[in-house]
Residue frames as a rotation matrix with the C-alpha (Angstrom) as fourth column:
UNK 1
0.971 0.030 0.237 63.51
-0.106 0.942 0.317 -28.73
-0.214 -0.333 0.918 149.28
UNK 2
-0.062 -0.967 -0.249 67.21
-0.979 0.010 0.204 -29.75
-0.195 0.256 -0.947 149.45
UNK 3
-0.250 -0.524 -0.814 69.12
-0.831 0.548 -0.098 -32.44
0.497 0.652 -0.572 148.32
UNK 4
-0.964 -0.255 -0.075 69.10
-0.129 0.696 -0.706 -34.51
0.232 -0.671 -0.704 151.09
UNK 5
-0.630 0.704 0.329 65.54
-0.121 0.330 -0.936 -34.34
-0.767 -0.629 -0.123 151.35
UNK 6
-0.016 0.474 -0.881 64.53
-1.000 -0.026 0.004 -35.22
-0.021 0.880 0.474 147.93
UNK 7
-0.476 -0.879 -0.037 66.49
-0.796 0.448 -0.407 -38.35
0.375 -0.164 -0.912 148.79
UNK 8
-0.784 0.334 0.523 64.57
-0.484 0.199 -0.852 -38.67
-0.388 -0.922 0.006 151.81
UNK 9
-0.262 0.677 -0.688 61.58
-0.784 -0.565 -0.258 -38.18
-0.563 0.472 0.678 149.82
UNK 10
0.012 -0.274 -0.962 62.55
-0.878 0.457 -0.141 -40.68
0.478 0.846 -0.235 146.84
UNK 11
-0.606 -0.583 -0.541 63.67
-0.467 0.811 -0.352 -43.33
0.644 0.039 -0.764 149.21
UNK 12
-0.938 0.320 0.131 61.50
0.043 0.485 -0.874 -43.68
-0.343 -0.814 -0.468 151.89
UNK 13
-0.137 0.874 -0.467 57.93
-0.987 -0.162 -0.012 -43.13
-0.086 0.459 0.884 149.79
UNK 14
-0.156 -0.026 0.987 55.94
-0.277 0.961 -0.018 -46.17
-0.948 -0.276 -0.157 150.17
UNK 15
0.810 0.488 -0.327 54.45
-0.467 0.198 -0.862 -46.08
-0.355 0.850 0.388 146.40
UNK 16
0.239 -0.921 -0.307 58.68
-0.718 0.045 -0.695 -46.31
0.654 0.387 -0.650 145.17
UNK 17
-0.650 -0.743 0.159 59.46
-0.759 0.644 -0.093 -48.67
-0.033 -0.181 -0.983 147.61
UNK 18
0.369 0.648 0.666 56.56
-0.376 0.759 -0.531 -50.85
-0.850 -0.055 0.524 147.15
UNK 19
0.953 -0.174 -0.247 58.33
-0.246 0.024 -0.969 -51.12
0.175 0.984 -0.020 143.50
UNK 20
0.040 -0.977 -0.207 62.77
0.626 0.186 -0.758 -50.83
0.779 -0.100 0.619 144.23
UNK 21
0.885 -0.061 -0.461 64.36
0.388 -0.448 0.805 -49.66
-0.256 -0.892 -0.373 147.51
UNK 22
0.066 -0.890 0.452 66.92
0.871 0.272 0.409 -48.73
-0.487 0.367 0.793 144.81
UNK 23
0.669 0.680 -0.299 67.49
0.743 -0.618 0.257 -45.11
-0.010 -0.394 -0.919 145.34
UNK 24
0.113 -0.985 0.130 70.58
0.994 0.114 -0.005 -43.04
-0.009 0.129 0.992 143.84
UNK 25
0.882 0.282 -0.376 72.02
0.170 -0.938 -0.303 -39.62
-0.438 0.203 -0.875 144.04
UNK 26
-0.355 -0.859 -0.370 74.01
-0.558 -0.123 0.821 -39.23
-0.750 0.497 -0.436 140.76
UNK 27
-0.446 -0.119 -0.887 74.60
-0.744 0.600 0.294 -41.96
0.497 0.791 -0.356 137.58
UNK 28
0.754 0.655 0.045 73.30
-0.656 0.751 0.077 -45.23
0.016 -0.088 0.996 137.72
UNK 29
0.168 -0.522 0.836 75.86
-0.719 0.516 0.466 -47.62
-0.674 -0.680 -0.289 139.12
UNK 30
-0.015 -0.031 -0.999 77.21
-0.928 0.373 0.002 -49.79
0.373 0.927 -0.034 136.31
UNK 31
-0.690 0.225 -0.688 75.54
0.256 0.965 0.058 -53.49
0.677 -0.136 -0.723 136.66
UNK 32
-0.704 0.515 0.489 72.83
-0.660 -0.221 -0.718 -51.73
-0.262 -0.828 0.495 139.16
UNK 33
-0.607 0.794 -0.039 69.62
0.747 0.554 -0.368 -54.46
-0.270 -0.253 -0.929 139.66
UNK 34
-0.736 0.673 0.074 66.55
-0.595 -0.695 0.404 -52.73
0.323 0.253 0.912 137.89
UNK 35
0.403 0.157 0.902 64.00
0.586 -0.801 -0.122 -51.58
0.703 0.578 -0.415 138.33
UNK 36
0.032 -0.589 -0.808 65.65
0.997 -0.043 0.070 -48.00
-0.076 -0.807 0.585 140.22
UNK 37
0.834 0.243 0.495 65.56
0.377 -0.906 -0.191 -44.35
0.402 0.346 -0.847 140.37
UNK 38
-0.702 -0.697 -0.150 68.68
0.704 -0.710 0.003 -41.62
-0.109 -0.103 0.989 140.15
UNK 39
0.834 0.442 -0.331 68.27
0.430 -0.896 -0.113 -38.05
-0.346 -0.048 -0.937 140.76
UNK 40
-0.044 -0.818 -0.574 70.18
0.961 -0.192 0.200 -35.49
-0.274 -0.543 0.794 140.09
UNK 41
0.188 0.233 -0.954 71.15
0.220 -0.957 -0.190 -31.70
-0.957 -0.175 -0.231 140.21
UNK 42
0.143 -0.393 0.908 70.95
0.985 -0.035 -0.170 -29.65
0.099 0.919 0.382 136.60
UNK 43
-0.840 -0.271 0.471 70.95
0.221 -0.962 -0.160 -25.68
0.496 -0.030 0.868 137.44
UNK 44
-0.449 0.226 -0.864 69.31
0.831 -0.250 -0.497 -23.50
-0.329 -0.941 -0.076 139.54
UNK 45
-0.072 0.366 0.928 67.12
0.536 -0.771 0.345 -20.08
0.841 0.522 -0.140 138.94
UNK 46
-0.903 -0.066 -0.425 67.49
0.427 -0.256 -0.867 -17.54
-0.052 -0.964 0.259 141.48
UNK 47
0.407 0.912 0.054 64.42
0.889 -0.409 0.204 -15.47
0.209 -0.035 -0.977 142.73
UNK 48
-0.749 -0.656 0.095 65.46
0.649 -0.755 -0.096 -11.76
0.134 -0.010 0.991 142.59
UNK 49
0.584 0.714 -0.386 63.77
0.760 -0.648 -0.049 -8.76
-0.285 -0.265 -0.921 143.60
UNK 50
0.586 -0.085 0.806 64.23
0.288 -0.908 -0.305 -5.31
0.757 0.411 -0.508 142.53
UNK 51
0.344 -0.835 0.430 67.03
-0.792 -0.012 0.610 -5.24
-0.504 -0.551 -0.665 145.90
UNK 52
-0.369 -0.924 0.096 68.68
-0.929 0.364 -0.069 -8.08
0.029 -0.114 -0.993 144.88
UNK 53
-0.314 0.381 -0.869 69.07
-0.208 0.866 0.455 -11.46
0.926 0.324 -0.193 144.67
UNK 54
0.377 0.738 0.559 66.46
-0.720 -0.146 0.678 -13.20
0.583 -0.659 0.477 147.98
UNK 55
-0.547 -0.780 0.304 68.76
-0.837 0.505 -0.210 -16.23
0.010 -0.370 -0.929 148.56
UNK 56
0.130 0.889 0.439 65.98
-0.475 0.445 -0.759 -18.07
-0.870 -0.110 0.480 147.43
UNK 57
-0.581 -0.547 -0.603 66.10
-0.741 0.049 0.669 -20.28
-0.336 0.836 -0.434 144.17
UNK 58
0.649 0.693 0.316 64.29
-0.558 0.715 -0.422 -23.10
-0.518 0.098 0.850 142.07
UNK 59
-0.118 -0.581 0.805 66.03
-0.541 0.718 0.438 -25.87
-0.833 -0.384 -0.399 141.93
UNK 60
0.061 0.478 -0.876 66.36
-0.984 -0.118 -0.133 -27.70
-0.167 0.870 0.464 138.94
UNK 61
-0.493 -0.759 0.427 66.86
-0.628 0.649 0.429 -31.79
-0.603 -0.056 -0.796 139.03
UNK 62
0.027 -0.026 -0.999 66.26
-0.817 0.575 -0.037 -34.84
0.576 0.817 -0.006 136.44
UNK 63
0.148 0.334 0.931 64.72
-0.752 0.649 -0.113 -37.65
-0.642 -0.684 0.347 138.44
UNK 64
-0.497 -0.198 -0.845 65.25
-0.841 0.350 0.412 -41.01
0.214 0.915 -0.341 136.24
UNK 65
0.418 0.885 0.206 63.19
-0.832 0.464 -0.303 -43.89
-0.364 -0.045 0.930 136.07
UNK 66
-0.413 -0.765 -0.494 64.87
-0.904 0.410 0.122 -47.23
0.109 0.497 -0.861 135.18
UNK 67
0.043 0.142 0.989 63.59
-0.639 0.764 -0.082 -50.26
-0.768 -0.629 0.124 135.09
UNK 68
-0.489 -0.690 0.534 63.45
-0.222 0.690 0.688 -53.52
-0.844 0.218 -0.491 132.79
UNK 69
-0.666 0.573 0.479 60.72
0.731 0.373 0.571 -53.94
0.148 0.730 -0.667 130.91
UNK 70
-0.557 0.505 0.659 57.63
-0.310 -0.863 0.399 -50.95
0.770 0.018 0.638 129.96
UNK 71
0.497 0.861 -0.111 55.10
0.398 -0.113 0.910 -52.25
0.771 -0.497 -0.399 132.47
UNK 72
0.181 -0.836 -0.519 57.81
0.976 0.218 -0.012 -51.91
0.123 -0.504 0.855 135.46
UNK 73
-0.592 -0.748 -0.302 58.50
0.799 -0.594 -0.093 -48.66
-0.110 -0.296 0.949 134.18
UNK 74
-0.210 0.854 0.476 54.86
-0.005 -0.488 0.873 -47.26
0.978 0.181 0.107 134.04
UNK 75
0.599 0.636 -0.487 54.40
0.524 0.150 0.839 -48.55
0.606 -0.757 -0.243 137.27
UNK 76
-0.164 -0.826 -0.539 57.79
0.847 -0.398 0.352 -46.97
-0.506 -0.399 0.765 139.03
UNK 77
-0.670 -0.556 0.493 57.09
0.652 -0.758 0.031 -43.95
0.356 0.342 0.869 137.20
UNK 78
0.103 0.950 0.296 53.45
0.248 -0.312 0.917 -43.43
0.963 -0.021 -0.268 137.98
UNK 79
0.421 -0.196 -0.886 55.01
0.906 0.137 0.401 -43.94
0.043 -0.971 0.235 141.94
UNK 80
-0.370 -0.817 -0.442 57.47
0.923 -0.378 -0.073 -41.28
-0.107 -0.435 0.894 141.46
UNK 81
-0.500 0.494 0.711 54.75
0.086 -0.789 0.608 -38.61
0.862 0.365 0.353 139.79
UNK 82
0.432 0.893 0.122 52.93
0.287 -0.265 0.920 -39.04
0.855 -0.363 -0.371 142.65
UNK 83
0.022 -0.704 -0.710 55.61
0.995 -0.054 0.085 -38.69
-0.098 -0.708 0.699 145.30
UNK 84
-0.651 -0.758 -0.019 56.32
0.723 -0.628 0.288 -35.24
-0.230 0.174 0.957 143.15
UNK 85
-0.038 0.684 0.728 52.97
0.924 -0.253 0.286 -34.24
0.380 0.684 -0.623 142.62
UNK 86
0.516 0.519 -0.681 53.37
0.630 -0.769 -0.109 -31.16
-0.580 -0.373 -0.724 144.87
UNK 87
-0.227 -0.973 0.031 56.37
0.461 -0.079 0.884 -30.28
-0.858 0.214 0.467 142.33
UNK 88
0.453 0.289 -0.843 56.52
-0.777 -0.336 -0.533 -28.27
-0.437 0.897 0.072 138.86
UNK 89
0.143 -0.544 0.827 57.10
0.328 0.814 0.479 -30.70
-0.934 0.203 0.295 136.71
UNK 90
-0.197 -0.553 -0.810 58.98
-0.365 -0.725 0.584 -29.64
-0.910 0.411 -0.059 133.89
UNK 91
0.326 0.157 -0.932 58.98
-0.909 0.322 -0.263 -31.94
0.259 0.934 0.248 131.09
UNK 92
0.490 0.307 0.816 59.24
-0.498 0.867 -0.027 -35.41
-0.716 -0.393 0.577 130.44
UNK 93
-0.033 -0.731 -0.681 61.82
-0.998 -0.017 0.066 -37.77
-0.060 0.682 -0.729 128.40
UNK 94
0.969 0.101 0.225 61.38
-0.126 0.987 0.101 -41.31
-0.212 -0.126 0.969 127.06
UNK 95
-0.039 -0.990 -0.133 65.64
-0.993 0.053 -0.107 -42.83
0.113 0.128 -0.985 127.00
UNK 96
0.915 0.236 0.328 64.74
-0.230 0.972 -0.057 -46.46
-0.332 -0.023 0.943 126.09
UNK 97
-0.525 -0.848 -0.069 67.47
-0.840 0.503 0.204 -49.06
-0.139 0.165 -0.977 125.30
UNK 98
0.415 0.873 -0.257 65.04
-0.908 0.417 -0.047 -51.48
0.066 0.253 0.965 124.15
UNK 99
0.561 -0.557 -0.613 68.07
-0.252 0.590 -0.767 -53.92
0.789 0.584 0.190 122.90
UNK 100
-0.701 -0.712 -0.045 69.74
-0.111 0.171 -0.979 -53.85
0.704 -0.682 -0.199 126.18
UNK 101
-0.211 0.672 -0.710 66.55
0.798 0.538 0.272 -54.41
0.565 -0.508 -0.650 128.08
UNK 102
-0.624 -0.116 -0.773 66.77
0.536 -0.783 -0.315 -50.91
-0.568 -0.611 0.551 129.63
UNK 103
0.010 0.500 0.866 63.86
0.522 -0.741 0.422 -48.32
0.853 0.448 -0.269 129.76
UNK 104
-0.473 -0.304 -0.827 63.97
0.863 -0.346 -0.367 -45.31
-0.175 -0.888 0.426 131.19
UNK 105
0.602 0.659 0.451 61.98
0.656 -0.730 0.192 -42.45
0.456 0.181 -0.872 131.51
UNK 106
-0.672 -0.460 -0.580 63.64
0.739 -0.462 -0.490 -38.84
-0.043 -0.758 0.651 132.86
UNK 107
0.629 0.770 0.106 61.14
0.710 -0.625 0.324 -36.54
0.316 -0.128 -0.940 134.48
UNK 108
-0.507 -0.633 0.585 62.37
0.329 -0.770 -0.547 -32.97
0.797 -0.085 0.598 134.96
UNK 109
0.234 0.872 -0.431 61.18
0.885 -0.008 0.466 -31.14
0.402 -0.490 -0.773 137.87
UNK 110
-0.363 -0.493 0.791 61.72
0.087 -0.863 -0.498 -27.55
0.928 -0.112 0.356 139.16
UNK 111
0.250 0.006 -0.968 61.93
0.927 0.286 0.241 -27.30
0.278 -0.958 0.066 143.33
UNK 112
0.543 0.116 0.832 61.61
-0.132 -0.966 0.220 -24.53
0.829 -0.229 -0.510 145.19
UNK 113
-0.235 -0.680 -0.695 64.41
0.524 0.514 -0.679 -24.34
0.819 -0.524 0.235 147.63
């Protein structure tokens, strides 16, 4: 899957937009409207064979979850697991801001390109 169709993916999924049509590739937009999801790239693994590398690779990217308050962001996250369920999912990070009203969840995920 490339970039542009993770995007695709992310933005146009009804579960995520039943929730925010707020849909980023990169940082979160300072002053962005929660709740919203960023992606973005973190490193690659090639697939090699015993010729060489296959031009093949698994993608590595940090989806983020943002939204205002925990229910919000159970529900926006539960959307985006399922969007990704055909995905490896790597691992899983809670990055609250409790005090600033900001919770965020980041969900690793490894893509097969």
């Amino acid at each position: 899957m490339t970039e542009s169709e993770l995007n695709t993916l992310l933005s146009t999924d009804s579960g995520i937009t039943a929730i925010t049509t707020r849909v980023t590739n990169g940082e979160l937009p300072e002053g962005e409207t929660l709740p919203a999801v960023t992606f973005e790239f973190v490193s690659d693994r090639p697939v090699n064979t015993l010729k060489g590398d296959t031009g093949h690779a698994y993608n590595r990217y940090t989806i983020n979850v943002w939204a205002s308050n925990g229910d919000e962001l159970d529900q926006l996250e539960a959307a985006v697991r399922t969007a990704m369920s055909t995905q490896i999912r790597l691992s899983r990070l809670p990055l609250h801001e409790p005090k600033e009203s900001i919770y965020r969840i980041a969900l690793d995920y490894s893509i097969s390109n």
